[in-house]
C-alpha atoms as a printed R data frame, in Angstrom:
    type eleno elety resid chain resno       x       y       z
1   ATOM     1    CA   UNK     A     1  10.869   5.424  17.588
2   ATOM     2    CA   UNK     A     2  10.340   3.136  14.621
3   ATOM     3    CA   UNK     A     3   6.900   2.708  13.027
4   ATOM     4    CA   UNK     A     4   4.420   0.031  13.507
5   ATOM     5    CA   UNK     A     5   5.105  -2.455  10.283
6   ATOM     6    CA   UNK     A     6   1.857  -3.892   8.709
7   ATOM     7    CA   UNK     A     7   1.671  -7.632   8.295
8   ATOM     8    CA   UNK     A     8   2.225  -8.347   4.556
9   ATOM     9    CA   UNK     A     9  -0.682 -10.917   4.138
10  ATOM    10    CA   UNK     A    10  -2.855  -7.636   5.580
11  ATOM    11    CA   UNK     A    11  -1.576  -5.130   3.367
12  ATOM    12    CA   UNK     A    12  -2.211  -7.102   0.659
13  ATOM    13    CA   UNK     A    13  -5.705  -7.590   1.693
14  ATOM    14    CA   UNK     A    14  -6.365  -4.093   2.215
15  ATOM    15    CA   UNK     A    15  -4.513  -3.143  -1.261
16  ATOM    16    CA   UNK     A    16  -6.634  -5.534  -3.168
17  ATOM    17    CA   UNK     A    17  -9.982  -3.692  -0.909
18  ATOM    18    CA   UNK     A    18  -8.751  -0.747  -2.302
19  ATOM    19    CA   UNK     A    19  -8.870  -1.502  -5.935
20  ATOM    20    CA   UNK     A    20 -12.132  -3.170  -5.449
21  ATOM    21    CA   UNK     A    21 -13.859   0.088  -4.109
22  ATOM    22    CA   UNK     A    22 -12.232   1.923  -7.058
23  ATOM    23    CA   UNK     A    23 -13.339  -0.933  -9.618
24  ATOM    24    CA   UNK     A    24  -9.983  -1.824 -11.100
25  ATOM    25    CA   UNK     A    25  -8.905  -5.921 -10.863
26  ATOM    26    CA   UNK     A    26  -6.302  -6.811  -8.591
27  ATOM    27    CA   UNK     A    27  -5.297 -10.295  -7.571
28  ATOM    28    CA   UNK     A    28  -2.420 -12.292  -5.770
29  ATOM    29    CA   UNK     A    29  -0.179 -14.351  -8.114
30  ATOM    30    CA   UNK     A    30   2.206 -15.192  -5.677
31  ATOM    31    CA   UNK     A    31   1.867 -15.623  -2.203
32  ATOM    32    CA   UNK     A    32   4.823 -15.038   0.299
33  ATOM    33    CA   UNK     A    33   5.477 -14.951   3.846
34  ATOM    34    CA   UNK     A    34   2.256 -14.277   5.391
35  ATOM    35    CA   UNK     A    35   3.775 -11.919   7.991
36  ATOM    36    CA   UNK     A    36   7.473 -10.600   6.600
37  ATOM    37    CA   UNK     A    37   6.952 -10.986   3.155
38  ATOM    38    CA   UNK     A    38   8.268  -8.544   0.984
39  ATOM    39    CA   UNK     A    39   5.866  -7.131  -1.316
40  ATOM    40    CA   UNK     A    40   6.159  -6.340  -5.521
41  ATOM    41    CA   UNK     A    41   3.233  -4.713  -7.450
42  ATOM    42    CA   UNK     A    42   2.702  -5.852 -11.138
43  ATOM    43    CA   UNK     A    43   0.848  -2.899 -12.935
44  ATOM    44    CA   UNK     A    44  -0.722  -4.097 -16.063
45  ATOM    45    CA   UNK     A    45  -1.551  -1.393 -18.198
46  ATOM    46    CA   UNK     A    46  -3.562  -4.074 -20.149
47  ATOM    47    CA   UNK     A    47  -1.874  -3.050 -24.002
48  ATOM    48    CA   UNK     A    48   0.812  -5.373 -23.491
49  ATOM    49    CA   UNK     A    49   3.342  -3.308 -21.053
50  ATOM    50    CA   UNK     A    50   3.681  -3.607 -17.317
51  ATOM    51    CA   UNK     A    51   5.362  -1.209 -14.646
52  ATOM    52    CA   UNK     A    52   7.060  -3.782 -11.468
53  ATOM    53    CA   UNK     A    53   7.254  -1.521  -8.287
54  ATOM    54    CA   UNK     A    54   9.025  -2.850  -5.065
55  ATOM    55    CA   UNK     A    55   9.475  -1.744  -2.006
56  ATOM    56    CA   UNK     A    56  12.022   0.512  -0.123
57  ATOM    57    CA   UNK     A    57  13.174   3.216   2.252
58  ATOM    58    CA   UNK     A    58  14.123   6.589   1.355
59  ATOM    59    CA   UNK     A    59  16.766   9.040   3.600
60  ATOM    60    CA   UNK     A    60  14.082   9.260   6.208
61  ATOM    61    CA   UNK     A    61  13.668   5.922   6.172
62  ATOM    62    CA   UNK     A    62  10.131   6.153   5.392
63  ATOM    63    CA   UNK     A    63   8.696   3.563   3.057
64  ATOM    64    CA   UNK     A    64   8.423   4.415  -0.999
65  ATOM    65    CA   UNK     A    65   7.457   2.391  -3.543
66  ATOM    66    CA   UNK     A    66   9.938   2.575  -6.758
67  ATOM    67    CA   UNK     A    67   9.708   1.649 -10.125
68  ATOM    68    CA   UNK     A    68  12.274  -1.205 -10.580
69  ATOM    69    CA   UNK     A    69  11.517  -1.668 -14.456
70  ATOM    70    CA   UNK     A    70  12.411   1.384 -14.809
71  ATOM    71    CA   UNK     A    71  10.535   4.923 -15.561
72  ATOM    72    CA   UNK     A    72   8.683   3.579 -18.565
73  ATOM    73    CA   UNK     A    73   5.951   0.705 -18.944
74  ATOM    74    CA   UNK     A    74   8.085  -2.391 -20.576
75  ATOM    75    CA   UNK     A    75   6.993  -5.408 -21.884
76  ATOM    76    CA   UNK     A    76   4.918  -7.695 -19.956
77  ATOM    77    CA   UNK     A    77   7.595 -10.270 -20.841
78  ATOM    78    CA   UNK     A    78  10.283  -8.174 -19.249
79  ATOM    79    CA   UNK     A    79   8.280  -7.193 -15.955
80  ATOM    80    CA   UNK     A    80   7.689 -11.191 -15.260
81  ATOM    81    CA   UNK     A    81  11.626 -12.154 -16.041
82  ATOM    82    CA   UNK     A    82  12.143  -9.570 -13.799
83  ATOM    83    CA   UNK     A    83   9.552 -10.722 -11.038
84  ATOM    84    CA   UNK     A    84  10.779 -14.584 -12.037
85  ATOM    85    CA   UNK     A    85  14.558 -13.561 -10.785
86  ATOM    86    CA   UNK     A    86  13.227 -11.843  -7.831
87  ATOM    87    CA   UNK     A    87  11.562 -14.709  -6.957
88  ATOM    88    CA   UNK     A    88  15.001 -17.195  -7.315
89  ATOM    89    CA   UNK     A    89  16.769 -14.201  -4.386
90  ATOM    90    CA   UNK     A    90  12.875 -14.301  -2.107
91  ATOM    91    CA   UNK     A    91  11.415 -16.974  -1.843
92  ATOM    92    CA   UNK     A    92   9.000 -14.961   0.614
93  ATOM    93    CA   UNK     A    93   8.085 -12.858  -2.138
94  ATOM    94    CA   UNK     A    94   4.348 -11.739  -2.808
95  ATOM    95    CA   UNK     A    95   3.300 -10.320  -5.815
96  ATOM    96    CA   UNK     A    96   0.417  -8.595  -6.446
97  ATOM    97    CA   UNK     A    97  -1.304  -8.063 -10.262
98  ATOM    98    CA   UNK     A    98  -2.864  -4.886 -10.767
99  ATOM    99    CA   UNK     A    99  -4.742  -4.248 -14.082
100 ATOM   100    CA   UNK     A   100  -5.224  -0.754 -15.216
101 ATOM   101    CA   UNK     A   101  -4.751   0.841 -18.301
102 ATOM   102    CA   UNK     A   102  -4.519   4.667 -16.952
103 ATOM   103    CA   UNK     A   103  -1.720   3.137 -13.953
104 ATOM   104    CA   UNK     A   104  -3.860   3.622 -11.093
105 ATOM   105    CA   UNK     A   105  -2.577   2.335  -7.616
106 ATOM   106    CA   UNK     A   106  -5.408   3.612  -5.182
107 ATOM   107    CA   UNK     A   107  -3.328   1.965  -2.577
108 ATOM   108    CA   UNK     A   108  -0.015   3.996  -3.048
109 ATOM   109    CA   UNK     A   109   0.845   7.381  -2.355
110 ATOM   110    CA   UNK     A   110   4.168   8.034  -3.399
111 ATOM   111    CA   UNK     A   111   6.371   6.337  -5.873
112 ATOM   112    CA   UNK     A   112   9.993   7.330  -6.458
């Protein structure tokens, strides 16, 4: 049996609910396919670096999030050229801007 898959649009909606209950500023800068869009999170750590996390199945095929800039913060630069090319391969692509400077995601539990 294969799990019940959340309509982007809402996820995002309840993602940014999250971060509002927790008091850290979250906001759509790209909006994609309302029901099948994938999904990246921006995480701006607000001193100039960002962490870009995207979507994606693990053995189980249960969803993860991973870090796709890699294990470290990078540049902001690099984390938007690297959201900009995603967007040239998806053009259903949201992305969601999260600013925190601890890296808090109230909305994710597990990131690979």
């Amino acid at each position: 049996m294969t799990e019940a898959k959340l309509k982007s649009k809402l996820w995002i909606q309840a993602a940014i609910r999250r971060c509002e209950i927790e008091a850290i500023p979250a906001m759509v800068v790209r909006r994609g396919d309302a029901d099948a869009g994938a999904i990246l999170i921006k995480l701006n750590r607000l001193d100039g670096t960002c962490e870009v996390l995207s979507q994606a199945r693990d053995a189980q095929g249960n969803l993860v999030w991973m870090r796709s800039t890699g294990p470290d913060p990078v540049p902001e630069e690099k984390a938007d050229s690297y959201i900009a090319r995603q967007v040239t391969y998806d053009s259903d692509l949201w992305v969601l801007e999260v600013e925190d400077r601890q890296g808090r995601l109230p909305f994710l539990e597990k990131i690979i």
